[in-house]
C-alpha positions as CSV (number, residue, x, y, z in Angstrom):
1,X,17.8,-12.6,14.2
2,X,16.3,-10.4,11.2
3,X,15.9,-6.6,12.2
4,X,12.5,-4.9,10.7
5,X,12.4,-1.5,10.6
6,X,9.0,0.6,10.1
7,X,8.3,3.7,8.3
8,X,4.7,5.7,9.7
9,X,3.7,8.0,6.8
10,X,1.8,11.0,8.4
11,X,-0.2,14.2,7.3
12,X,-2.3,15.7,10.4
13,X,-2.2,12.4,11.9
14,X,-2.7,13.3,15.8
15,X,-5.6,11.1,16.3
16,X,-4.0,8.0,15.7
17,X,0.0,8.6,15.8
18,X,0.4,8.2,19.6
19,X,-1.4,5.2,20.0
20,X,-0.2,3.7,16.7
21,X,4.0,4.5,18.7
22,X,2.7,2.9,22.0
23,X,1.9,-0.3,19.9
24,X,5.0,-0.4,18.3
25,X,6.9,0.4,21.8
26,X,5.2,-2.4,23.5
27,X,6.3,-4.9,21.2
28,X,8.0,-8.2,22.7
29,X,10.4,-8.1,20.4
30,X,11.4,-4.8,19.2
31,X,11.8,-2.6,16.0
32,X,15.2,-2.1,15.5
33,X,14.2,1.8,14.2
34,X,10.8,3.6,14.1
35,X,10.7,5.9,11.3
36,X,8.3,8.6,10.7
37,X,7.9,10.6,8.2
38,X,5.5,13.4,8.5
39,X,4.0,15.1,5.3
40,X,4.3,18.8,6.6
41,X,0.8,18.2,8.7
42,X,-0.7,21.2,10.1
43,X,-1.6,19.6,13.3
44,X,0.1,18.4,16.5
45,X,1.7,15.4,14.6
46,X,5.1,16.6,14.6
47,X,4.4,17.3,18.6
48,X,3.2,14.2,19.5
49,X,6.2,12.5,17.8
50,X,8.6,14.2,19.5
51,X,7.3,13.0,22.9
52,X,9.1,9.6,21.9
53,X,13.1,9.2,22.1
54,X,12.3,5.6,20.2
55,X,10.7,7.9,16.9
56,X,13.1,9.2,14.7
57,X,10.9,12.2,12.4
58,X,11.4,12.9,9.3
59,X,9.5,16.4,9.0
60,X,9.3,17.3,5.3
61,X,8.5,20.8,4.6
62,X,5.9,20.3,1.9
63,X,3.3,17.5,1.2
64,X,5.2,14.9,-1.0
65,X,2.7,12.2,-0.9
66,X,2.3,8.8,0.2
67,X,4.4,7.1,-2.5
68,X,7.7,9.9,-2.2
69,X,7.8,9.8,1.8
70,X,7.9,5.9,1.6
71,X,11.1,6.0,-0.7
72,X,12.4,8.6,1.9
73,X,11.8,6.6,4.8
74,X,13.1,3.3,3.4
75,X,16.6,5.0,2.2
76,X,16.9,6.3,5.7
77,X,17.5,2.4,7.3
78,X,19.2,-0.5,6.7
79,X,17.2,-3.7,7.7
80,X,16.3,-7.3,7.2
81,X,12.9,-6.6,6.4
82,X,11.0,-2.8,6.2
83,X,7.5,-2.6,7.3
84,X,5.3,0.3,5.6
85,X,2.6,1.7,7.0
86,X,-0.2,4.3,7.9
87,X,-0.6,6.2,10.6
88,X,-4.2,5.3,12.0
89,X,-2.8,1.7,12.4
90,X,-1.6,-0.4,15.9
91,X,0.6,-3.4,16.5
92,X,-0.7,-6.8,18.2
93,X,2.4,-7.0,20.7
94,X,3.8,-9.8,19.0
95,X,3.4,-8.7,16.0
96,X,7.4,-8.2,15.0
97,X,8.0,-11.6,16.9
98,X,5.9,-13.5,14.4
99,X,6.6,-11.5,11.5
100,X,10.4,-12.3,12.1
101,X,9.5,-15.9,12.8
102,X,7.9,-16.0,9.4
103,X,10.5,-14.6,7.6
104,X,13.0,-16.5,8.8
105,X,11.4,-20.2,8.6
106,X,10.6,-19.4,4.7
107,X,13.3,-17.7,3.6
108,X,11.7,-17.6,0.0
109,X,9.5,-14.7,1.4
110,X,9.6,-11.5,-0.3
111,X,6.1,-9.5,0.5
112,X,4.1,-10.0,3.5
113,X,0.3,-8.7,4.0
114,X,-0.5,-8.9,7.7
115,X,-4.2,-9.8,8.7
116,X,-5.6,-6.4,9.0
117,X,-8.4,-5.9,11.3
118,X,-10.9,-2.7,11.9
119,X,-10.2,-1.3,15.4
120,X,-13.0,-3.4,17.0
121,X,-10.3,-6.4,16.1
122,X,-13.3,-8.6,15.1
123,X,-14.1,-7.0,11.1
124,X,-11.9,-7.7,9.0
125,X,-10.0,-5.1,6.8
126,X,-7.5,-6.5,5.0
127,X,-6.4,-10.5,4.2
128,X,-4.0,-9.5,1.2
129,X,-5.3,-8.1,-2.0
130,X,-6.5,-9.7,-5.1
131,X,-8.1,-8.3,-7.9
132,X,-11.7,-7.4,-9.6
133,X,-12.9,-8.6,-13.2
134,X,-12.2,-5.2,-14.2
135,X,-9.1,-5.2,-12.6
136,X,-9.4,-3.0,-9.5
137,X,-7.8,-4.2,-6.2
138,X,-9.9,-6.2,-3.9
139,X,-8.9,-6.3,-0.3
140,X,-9.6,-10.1,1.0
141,X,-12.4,-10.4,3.3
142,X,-12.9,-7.4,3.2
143,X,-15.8,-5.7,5.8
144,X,-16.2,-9.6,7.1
145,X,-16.4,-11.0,10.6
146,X,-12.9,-12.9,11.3
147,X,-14.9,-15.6,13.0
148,X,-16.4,-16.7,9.9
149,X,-13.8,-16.7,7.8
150,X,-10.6,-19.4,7.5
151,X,-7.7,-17.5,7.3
152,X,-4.5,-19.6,6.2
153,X,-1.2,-18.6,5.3
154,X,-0.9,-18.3,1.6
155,X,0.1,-16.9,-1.4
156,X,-1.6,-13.7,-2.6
157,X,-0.8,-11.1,-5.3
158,X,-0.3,-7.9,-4.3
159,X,0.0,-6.4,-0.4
160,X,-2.4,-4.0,1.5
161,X,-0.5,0.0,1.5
162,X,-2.0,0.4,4.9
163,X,1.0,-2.4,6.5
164,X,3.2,-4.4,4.0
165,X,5.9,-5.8,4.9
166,X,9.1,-6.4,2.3
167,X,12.4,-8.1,2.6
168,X,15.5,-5.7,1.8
169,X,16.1,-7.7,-0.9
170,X,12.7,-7.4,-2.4
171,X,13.2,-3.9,-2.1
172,X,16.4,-4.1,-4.1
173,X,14.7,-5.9,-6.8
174,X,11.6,-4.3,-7.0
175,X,13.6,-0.6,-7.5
176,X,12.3,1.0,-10.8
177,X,14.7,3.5,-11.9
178,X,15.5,5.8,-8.5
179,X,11.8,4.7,-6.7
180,X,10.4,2.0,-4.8
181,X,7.0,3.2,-4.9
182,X,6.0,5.2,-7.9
183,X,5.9,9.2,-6.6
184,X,3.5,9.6,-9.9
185,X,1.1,8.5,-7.8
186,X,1.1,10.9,-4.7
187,X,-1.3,8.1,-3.3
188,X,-3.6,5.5,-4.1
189,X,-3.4,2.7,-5.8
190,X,0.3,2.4,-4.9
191,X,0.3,-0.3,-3.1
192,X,-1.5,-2.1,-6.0
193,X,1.3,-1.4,-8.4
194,X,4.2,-2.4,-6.5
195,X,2.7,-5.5,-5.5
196,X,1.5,-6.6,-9.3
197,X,5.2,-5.6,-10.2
198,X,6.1,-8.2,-7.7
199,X,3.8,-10.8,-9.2
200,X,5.1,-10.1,-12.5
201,X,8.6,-10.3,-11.0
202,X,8.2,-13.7,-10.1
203,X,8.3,-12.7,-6.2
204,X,7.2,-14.7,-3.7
205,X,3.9,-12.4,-2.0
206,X,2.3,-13.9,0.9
207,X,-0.3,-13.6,3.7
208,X,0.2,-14.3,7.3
209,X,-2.9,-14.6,9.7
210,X,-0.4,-14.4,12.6
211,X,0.9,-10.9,12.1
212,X,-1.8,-9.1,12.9
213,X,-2.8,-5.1,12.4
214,X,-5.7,-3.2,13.8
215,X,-6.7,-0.8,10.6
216,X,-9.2,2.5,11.6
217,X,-10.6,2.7,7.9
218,X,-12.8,5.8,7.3
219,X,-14.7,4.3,4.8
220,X,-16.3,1.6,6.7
221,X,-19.0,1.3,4.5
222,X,-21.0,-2.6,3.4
223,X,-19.0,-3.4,0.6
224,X,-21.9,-3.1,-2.5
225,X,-21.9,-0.8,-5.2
226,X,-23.9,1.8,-3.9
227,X,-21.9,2.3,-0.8
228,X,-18.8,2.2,-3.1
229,X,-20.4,5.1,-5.0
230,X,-21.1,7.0,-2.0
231,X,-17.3,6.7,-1.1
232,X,-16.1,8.1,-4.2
233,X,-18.8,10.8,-4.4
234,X,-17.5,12.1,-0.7
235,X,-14.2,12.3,-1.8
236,X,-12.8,15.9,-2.5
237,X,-11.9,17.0,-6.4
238,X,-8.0,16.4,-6.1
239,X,-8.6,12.9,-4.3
240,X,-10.7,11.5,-7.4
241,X,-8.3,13.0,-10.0
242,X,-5.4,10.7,-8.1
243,X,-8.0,7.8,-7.9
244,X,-8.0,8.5,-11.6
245,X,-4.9,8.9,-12.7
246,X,-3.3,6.1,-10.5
247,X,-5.7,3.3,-12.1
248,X,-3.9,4.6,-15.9
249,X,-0.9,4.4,-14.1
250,X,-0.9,1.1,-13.1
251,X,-2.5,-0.6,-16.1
252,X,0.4,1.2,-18.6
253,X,2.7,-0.3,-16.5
254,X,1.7,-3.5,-15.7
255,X,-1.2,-5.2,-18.2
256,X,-0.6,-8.0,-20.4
257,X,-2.2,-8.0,-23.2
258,X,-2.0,-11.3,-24.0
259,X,-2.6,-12.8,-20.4
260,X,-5.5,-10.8,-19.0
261,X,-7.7,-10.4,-22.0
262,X,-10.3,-11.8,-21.2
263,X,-10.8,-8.7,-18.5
264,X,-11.2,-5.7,-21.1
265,X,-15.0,-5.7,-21.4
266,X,-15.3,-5.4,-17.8
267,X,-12.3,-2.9,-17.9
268,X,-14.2,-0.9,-20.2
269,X,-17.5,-1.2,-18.8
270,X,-16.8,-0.8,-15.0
271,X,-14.3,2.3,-15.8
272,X,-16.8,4.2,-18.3
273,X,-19.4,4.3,-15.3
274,X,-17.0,4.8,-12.8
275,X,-14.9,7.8,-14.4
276,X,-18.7,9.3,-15.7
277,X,-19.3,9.2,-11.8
278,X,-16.2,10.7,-10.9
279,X,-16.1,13.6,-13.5
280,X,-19.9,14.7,-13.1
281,X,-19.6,14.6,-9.7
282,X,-16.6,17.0,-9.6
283,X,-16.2,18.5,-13.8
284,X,-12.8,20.1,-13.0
285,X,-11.1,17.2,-12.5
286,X,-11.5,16.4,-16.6
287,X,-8.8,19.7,-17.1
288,X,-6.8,17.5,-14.9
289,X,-7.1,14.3,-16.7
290,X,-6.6,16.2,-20.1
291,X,-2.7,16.9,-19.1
292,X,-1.9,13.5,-18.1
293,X,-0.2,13.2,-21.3
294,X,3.6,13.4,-19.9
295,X,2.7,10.9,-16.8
296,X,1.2,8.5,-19.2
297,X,3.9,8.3,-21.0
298,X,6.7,7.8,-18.1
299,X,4.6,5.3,-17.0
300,X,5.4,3.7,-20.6
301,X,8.8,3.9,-20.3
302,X,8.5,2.8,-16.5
303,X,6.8,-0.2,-18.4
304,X,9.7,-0.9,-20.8
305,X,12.2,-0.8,-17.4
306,X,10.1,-3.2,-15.9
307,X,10.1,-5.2,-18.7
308,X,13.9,-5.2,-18.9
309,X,14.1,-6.1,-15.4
310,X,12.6,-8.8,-15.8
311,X,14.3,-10.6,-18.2
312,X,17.3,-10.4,-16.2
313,X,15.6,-11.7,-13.7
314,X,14.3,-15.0,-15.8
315,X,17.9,-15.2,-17.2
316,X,19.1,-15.4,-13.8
317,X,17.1,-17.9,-12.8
């Protein structure tokens, strides 16, 4: 049987990290470890944790990020497959049991995006991600009712960061440089870029309805534009430099050109209102985006790895 391993990234994360453990304790079939690692969080995290002989913590003395303390907690196990995911999350009880079955009947699996639902297990959160015309990440069914939705098992192109699941040998494969996840990126948008360097790795991403996630999303806004606005407004001066940053990021390291042109006018158009929003809301943040200089051009060379990578992966093939 395949053994899946999770790793919980905290920071103060007391309201949901106790309930989020119970659900992975009262599994049917159980985690063969329960990582956490806890992003020096002020509050009774660490506390709560401890009260668990099944957890093993991780307590870093210093905020890494989302991105770091996932490469942490997936070079602390060896397993089959390595579930990621947030704190204010909890497990269906067979959620390992079908996740395992799945992997194991398609062995040509290398992502999985459970169905994510909100915590009133009828809206959904999550379906897998897709993307926008202007090439922003859009979560599938997103802020829907599940009822009216049909919800197959398919393939999708990239996973949702708040529970993805990957084979070890996805993991493997997917390793740019010394990092899994890019720790440029601190968070956001990470999930995003490890899934599109999947897609363009040829890897198999997939959606299963039968693995299923209960997601407590604080932006449970109606999915318009003025909602998504008032989001990004709400958000404090260091978030929306990250939101920033991270989109740069990710389209240095992963746009073709050649295959997605057709989607630079509504690049351009959706990211001159959207960065004029973010920078008059919060001016600062432009000092910010003025040094990116250095990150933008790792992210290059991150993009010349990748592109190496995957030639040895078509020659291989």
């Amino acid at each position: 049987m395949l053994s899946i391993s999770i790793i919980i990234i905290c920071y103060n994360s007391e309201r949901f990290i106790k309930n989020c453990i119970d659900s992975l304790i009262a599994q049917t079939v159980q985690f063969g470890s329960i990582i956490v690692v806890d992003n020096n969080s002020k509050d009774n995290t660490r506390s709560i944790c401890k009260q668990f002989k099944q957890v093993d913590l991780i307590p870093l003395d210093y905020n890494s990020g989302y991105s770091k303390a996932a490469n942490i907690g997936i070079d602390k196990v060896n397993s089959d497959l390595y579930l990621i995911s947030n704190a204010d999350t909890k497990y269906d009880k067979n959620f390992v049991k079908n996740t395992v079955s799945y992997f194991t009947d398609n062995k040509n699996v290398d992502l999985l995006s459970p169905l994510m639902l909100r915590f009133d297990q009828e809206t959904v959160d999550s379906a897998g991600q897709t993307y926008s015309l202007a090439f922003h990440p859009k979560e599938i069914g997103y802020n829907r009712k599940r009822k009216d939705l049909v919800l197959n098992t398919g393939k999708i192109f990239s996973v949702c960061g708040a529970a993805s699941v990957f084979s070890h040998e996805a993991l493997r494969k997917l390793k740019l440089g010394t990092e899994y996840y890019d720790e440029d990126f601190f968070m956001f948008w990470e999930d995003f870029d490890i899934g599109w360097r999947a897609n363009l790795m040829g890897m198999n991403t997939v959606f299963n309805p039968d693995s299923i996630v209960y997601h407590y999303r604080s932006g449970t806004l109606k999915k318009n534009i003025l909602s998504k606005i008032a989001l990004s407004l709400g958000r404090s001066s260091n978030i929306k430099f990250h939101l920033i940053k991270n989109r740069y990021l990710t389209l240095i390291k992963n746009f073709n050109l050649k295959k997605y042109w057709l989607h630079i006018p509504f690049i351009i158009l959706k990211d001159i209102i959207w960065v004029i929003i973010l920078t008059i809301s919060s001016p600062k943040i432009i000092i910010n985006i003025l040094t990116m200089k250095n990150l933008c051009l790792k992210a290059y060379k991150k993009r010349i790895l990748l592109k190496e990578m995957i030639k040895m992966v078509e020659k291989n093939d």
